[in-house]
Structure formats: structure tokens, C-alpha cells
N, C-alpha and C positions, 0 to 999 in steps of 0.2 A: 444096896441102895445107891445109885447113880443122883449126881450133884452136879451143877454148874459152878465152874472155878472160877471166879469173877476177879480182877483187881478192887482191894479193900475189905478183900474175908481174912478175921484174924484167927489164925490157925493154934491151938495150945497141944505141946505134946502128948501121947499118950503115955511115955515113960516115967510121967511123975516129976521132974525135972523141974517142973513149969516154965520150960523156955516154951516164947511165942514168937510166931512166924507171920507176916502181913504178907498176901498177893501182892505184886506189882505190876507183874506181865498179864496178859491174857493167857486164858487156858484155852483146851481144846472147847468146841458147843456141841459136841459128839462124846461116846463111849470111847476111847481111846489107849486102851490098858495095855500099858509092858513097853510104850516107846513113844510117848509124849511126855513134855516136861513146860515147866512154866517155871517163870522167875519170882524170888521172895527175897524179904528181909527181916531179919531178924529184928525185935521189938523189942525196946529196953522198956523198964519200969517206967516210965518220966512217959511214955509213947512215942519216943524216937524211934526210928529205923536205920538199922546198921549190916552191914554184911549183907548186901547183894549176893543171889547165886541162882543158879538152878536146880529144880529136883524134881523126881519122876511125880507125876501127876497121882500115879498109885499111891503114892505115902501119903493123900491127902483124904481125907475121910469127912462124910456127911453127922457120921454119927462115932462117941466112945466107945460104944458098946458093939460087937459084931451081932452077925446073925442070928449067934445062936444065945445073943443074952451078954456073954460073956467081957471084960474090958480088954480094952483092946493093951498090947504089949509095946507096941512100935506104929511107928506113922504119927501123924498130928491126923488131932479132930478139930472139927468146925465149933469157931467160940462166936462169931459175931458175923452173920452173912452179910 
């Protein structure tokens, strides 16, 4: 499933961790997989953001679950579009 990367989607891991991740750059407004990247930061508890960075656009997901059902292991899914 193909998604628009927007500045202001809060991203929560899939690793279980519960770190979360806010857009802040623009992402691609195309399908763009294996060498586009967009800028985040990391969301403390309080809703602060900290640690700037960039990361590939792949790690960022519409949905926890993959296609076949299954949770996802790595990347962040989509908490709040």
C-alpha cells in the first residue's frame, strides 16, 4: 500500500520499543523506493521533538501489518496522518 509522506505524520515503531518519529521535511508525492529519504524527529513523551535526521522513505509504512496479515518487525507505521 502506497502512502503520502506528509510533514506532521507521527510515525510509532514497529519494533515494540514505542519510540516515535514526527515528519518534518517533505517526502517524495510519487512511488519512490530504495533512494528517497525525508527528514524526522524523534518525539519525546511531553510531544517535543528531538534529534533531527534523515531516513529512507521505505522504513515508513501506511500500515503495522504487511500484506500478508502478518506485524510488521522493523520500519515505523503510520499513528496519526
Amino acid at each position: 500500500m502506497t502512502h503520502r509522506i506528509q510533514p506532521g505524520q507521527t510515525y510509532r515503531t514497529c519494533d515494540g520499543s514505542g519510540l516515535r518519529i514526527r515528519v518534518v521535511g517533505d517526502g517524495p508525492s510519487f512511488p519512490a523506493w530504495g533512494w528517497s529519504k525525508t527528514t524526522v524527529e524523534t518525539v519525546l513523551s511531553d510531544g517535543r521533538g528531538i534529534r533531527q535526521r534523515a531516513i529512507e522513505t521505505t522504513q515508513l509504512h501506511a500500515s503495522p501489518l504487511t500484506r500478508d496479515g502478518q506485524p510488521r518487525r522493523t520500519g515505523y507505521a503510520l499513528e496519526t496522518p
